[in-house]
C-alpha positions, -999 to +999 in steps of 0.1 A: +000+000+000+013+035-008+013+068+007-017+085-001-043+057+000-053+059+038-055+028+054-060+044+086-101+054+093-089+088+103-055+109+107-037+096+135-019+116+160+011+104+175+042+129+161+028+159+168+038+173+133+010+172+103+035+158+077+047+132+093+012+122+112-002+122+077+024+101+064+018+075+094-022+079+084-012+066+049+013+040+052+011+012+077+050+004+066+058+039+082+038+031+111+056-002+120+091+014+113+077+044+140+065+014+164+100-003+162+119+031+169+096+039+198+117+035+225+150+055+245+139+084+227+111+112+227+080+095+209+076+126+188+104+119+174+100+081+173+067+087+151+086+115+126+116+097+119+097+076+092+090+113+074+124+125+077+139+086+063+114+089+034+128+121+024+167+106+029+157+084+009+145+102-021+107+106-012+097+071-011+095+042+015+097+011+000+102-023+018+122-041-008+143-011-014+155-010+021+154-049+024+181-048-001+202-019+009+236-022+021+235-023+058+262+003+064+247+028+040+210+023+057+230+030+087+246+060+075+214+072+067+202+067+101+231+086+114+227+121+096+221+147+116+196+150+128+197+111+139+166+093+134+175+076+164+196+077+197+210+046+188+207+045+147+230+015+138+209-011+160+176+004+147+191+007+112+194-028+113+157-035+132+140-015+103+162-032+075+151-067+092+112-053+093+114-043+058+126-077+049+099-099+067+074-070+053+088-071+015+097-115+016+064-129+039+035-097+032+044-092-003+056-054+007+021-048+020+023-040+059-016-046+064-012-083+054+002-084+090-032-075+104-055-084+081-045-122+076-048-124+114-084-148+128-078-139+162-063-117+189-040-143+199-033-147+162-024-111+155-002-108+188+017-136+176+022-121+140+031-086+153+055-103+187+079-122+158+086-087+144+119-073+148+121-049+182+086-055+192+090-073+228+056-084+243+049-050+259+052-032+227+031-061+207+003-058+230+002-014+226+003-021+189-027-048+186-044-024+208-036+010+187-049-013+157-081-021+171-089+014+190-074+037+161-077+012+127-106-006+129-085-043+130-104-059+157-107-101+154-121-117+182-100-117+214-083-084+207-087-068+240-079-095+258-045-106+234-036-066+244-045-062+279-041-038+297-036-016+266-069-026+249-093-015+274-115+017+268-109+050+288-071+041+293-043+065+286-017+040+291-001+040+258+005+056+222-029+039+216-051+059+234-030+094+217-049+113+198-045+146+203-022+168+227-049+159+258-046+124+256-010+126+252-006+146+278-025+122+297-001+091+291+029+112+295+014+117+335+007+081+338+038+068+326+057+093+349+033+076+377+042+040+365+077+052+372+074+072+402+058+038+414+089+016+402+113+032+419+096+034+451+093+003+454+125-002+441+142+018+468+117+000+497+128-035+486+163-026+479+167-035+444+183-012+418+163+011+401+158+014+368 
């Protein structure tokens, strides 16, 4: 699927920036790649770096194009200032090894993912063998699909829990505009605030 054929049943939110939320809005291939970045670094940022690699890499994002690139030049492009990442080799590499399993299993098509799955349990599984999504970041993205894109098999909720649930601002899938992201940025600095207290009353190292 290209960019400009929305897949997405509205424009999502999560960069903050038009361009790039447009871009996420209209290809699910620059979705994952924002998905697999998300993490050690600003969201925001996470969720723009597929604009900025698209343009680095001459307007277009195309699986098989980057499944085939050399690794040290994908990395290189990583690396530009501004960095698309904190860490841009490693998730050089993570986006080269999505693009391949995107361009060799889903015939370049990212929704193939989703859409071939029967069952919650089914779509976890699909989504948990992709390269840098542990379980924590499978279950956000099952849930963003079913509360933001319409892809809801049976089980969903439960295969995402406690992402899935309604009212929640735990995650990037309850963002969709500056409230609610303000709202998961307070409960994720509470989720912290909670993990080190406890890791200071038991003694353990915090994190």
């Amino acid at each position: 699927m290209t960019a400009g054929h929305r897949y997405a049943q509205g424009v999502l939110h999560l960069s903050g920036d038009t361009e790039a939320d447009r871009l996420l809005s209209e290809d699910p291939f620059a979705l994952l790649i924002g998905m697999v970045l998300d993490q050690q670094i600003p969201l925001e940022r996470a969720f723009s770096s597929p604009r900025d690699l698209r343009q680095r890499l001459g307007g277009k994002l195309d699986p098989a194009t980057i499944a085939t690139m050399g690794p040290e030049k994908l990395a290189a492009i990583f690396a530009e200032r501004p960095a698309l990442h904190r860490f841009p080799a490693s998730n050089a590499e993570r986006v080269q090894q999505l693009a391949r399993i995107v361009a060799d299993e889903y015939g370049g098509d990212a929704t193939r993912i989703w859409k071939g799955a029967k069952t919650g349990a089914d779509l976890f599984k699909r989504v948990r063998a992709l390269p840098g999504f542990g379980d924590q970041k499978a279950k956000i993205f099952v849930a963003l699909l079913g509360k933001q894109l319409g892809v809801k098999p049976a089980g969903w909720q439960e295969a995402s829990e406690p992402f899935g649930g309604s009212g929640t601002h735990y995650s990037v899938a309850d963002i969709t505009g500056p409230e609610s992201l303000a709202r998961v940025r307070a409960h994720k600095a509470q989720m912290k605030a909670a993990a080190k207290a406890t890791a200071k009353a038991t003694g353990a190292p915090g994190r």
